[in-house]
C-alpha positions in Angstrom: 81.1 88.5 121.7 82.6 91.4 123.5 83.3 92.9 119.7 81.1 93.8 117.2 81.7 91.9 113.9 80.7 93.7 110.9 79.7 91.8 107.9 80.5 93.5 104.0 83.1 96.2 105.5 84.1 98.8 103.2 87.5 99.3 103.4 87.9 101.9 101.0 88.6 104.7 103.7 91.5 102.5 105.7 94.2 102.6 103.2 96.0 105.9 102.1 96.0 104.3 98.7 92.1 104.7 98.4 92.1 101.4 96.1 88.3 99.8 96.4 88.0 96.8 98.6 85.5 95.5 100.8 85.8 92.8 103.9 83.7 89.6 104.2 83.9 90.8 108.1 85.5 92.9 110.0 86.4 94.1 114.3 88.4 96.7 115.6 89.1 95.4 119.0 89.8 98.3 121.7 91.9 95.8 124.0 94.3 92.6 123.7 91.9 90.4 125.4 89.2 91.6 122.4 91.6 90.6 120.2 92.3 87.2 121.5 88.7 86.9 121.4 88.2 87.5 117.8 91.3 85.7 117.0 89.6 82.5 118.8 86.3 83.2 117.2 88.4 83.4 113.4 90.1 79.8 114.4 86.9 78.1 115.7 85.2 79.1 112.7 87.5 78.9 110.2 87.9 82.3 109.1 90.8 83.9 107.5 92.5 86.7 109.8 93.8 89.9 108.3 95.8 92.5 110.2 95.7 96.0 109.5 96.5 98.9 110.6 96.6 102.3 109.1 96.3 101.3 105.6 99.6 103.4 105.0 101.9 100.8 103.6 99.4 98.2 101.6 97.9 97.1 98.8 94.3 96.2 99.2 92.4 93.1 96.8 89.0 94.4 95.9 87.9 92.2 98.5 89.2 90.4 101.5 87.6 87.2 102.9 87.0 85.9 106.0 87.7 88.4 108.9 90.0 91.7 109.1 90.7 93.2 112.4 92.2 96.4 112.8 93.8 96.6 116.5 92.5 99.6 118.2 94.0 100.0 121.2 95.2 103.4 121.7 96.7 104.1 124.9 100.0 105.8 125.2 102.0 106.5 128.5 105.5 107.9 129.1 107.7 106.2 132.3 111.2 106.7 134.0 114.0 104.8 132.2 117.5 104.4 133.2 119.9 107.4 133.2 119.3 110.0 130.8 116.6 107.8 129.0 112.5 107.8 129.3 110.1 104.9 128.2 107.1 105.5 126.0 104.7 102.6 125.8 102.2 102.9 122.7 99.6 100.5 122.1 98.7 99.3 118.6 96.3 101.6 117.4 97.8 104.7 118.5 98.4 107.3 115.2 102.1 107.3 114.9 102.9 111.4 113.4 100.1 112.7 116.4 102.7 110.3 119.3 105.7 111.6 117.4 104.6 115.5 117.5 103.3 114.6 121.5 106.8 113.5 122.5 108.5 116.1 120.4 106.6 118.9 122.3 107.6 117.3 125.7 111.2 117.8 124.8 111.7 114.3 124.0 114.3 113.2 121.2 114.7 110.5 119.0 111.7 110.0 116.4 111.6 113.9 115.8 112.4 112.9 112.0 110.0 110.3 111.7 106.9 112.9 111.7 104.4 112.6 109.3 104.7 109.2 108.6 101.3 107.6 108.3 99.7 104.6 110.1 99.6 103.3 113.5 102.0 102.1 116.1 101.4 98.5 115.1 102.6 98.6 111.6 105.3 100.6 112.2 108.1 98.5 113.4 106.9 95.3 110.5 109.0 97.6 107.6 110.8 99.4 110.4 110.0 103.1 109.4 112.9 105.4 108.3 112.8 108.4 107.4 115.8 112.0 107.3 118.6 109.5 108.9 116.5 107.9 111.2 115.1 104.0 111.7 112.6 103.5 114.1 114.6 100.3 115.0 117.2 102.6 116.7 114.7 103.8 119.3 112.9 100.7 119.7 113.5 98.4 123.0 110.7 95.9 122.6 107.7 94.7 121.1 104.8 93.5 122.8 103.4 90.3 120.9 100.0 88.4 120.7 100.3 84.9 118.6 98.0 84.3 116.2 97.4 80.3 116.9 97.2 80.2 120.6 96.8 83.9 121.9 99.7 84.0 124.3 101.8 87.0 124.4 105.3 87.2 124.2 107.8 90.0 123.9 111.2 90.9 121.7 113.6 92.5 122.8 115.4 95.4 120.1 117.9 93.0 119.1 115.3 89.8 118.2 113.2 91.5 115.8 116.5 91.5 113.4 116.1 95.1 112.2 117.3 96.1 108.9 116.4 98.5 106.1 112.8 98.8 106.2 112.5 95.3 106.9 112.3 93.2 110.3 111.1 89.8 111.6 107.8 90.5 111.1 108.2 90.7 107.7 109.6 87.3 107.7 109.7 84.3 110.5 106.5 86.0 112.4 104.7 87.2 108.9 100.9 86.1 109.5 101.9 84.5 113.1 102.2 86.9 115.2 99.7 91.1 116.1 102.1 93.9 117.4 100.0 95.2 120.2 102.8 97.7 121.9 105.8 99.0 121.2 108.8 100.2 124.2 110.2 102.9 122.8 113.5 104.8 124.1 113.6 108.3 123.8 115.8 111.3 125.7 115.3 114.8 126.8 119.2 115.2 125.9 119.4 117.2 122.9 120.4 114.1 120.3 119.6 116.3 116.9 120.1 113.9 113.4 120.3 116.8 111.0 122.6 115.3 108.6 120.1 114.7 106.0 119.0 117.2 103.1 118.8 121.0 104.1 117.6 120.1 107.9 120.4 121.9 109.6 119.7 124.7 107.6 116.1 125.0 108.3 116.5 124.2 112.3 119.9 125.1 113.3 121.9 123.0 115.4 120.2 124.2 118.9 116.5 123.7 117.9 114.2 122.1 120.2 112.9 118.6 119.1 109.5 119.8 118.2 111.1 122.2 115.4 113.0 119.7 113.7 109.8 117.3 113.7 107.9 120.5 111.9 111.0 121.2 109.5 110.4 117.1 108.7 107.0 118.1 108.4 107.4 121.2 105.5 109.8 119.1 103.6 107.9 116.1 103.8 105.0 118.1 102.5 107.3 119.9 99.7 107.7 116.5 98.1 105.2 114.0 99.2 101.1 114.3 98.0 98.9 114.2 101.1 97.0 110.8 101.0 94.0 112.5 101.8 94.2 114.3 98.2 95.8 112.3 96.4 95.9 108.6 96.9 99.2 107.2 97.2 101.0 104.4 100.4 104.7 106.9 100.2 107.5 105.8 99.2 106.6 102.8 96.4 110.0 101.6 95.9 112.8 100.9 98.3 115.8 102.4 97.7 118.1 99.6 96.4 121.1 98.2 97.9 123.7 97.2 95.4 127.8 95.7 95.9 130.2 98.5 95.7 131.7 96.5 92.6 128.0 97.8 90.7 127.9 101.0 92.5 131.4 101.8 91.3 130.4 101.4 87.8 127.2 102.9 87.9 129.0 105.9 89.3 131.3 105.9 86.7 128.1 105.6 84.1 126.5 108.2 85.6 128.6 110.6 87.7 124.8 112.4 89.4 123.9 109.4 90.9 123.2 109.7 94.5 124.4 106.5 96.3 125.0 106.2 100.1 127.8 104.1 101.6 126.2 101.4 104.4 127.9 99.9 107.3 128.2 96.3 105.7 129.8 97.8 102.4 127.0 97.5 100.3 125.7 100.9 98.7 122.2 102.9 99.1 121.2 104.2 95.2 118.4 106.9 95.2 115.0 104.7 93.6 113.2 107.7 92.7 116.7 109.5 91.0 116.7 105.9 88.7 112.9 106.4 88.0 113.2 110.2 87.1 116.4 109.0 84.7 114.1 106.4 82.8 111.6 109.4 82.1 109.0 108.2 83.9 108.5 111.0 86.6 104.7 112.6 86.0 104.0 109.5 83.6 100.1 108.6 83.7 99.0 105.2 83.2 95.6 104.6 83.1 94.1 105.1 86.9 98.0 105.6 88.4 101.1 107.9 88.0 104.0 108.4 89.3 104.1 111.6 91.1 105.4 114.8 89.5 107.4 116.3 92.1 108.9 112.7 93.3 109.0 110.0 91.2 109.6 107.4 94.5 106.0 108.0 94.8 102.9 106.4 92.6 99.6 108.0 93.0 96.2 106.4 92.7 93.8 109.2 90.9 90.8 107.1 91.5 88.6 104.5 90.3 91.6 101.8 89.5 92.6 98.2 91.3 95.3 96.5 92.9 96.0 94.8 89.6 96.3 98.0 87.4 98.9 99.1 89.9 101.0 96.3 90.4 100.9 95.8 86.6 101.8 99.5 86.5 104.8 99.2 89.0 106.3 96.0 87.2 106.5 98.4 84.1 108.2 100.9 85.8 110.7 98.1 87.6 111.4 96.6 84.0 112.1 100.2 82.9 115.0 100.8 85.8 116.4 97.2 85.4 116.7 97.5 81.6 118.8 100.9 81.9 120.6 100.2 85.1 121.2 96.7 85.7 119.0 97.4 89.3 116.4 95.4 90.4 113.4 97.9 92.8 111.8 96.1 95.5 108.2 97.0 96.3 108.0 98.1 99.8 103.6 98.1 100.7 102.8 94.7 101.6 99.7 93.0 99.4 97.0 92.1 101.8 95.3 88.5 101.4 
């Protein structure tokens, strides 16, 4: 082996949640051939595989069998595209804010308001990011592929990975199938500013450079949001929910404040966190979780608790918003194993 497997790997340190968990084994392969060769080595003995990647968006077990391998392949380049459009190729393993604050400072625009997202490449397009307007899926034009089974690599185009609100096909038909190992992106050094969202335009102005909008995303984010490296905690908990406009109306109508966001396909966009705040649970302690005091989209992880505590803790709080409003949240980290 070309790959070092390491045997009782503590992953404590690879998720932003900080929950305790340690795998049976684990690689970090550097390249796609490494990976195909611990992928092969998983199938022939029998092993369990487990992809991750920053650890931003999951929910670690206590401990993970068989093998976990984190793609680290970290190569980023920039080529020609067509017309007024560039090409940024970024492999797996690269840190998505440090390749959004790169391309922002070279004058290229369109994942300027995703900064400060955490987690890699990889993950990124599997709950297809969002963040101040913008969905990675709109700046996406393909993903690179290996398949789990029979290592062969493939590639989707934009338009097969069936985007939607933070979901995609690799959430769904290629969960567990298939390891993102690059991402096409399509980006443009014509000034494209999204500034619709919160106070944006009034930070930036409408003539900023990309790089200042990505550091306005950047304050605002860290206004609201803890930093992971503090305070334990995967972002945004809940996903905002979309309800029919027949619910939406009467909501509205129940509760005049309530922020709500008309989508393409008629449904509505309600505000999670403005639900959760309503039920009086914003602050609320429970035990080794919370939800966060300045954002209550957000739980925290103060230390010393389990994936257990906290799902038991955010099936409270989901009880809590469907008994008062009728609205179901959805729980956006994935669960590992």
């Amino acid at each position: 082996m070309s790959v070092e497997i390491h045997a009782g790997h503590d992953l404590s340190g690879a998720n932003t949640l900080g929950l305790p968990c340690v795998a049976e084994r684990f690689a970090a392969p550097r390249r796609v051939d490494e990976l195909r060769e611990v992928l092969a080595l998983a199938g022939h003995r029998g092993w369990r595989s487990t992809l991750l990647g920053g650890g931003s968006n999951l929910i670690l077990p206590e401990h993970l069998p068989g093998l976990v391998i984190q793609p680290s392949m970290d190569r980023w380049w920039i080529e020609a595209g067509v017309g007024d459009t560039v090409r940024v190729h970024a492999e797996a393993g690269v840190d998505w804010h440090g390749l959004v604050m790169a391309l922002a400072g070279r004058g290229l625009w369109g994942t300027e308001n995703l900064a400060l997202i955490p987690g890699r490449c990889g993950a990124a397009p599997i709950q297809n990011i969002g963040a101040y307007g913008v969905e990675l899926g709109e700046v996406i034009e393909s993903v690179h592929l290996l398949h789990l089974d029979d290592g062969r690599e493939s590639v989707l185009g934009a338009d097969e990975c069936d985007f939607g609100y933070r979901d995609s096909i690799f959430k769904r038909e290629l969960a567990d199938r298939v390891a993102i190992t690059r991402l096409v992106l399509r980006l443009t050094p014509t000034p494209r500013p999204r500034l619709g969202y919160g106070d944006l335009a009034n930070r930036v102005g409408e003539a900023a450079p990309p790089l200042a909008v990505a550091e306005a995303v950047c304050a605002v984010r860290r206004e609201k949001l803890p930093d992971p490296a503090v305070l334990g905690n995967a972002g945004s908990f809940f996903k905002n929910p979309l309800v029919a406009p027949e619910q939406a109306e009467r909501l509205m109508d129940e509760h005049p404040m309530l922020p709500h966001f008309f989508q393409p396909d008629g449904r509505v966009k309600l505000a999670a966190g403005w639900l959760i705040d309503q039920c009086g649970l914003k602050g609320r302690r429970e035990g080794h979780f919370g939800v966060h005091d300045r954002q209550a989209l957000v739980l925290v992880h103060f230390g010393g608790g389990s994936a257990e505590e906290l799902l038991a803790f955010a099936e409270r709080i989901i009880e809590r918003v469907q008994a008062r409003f009728g609205v179901t949240l959805e729980r956006e980290p994935r669960l590992a194993g």
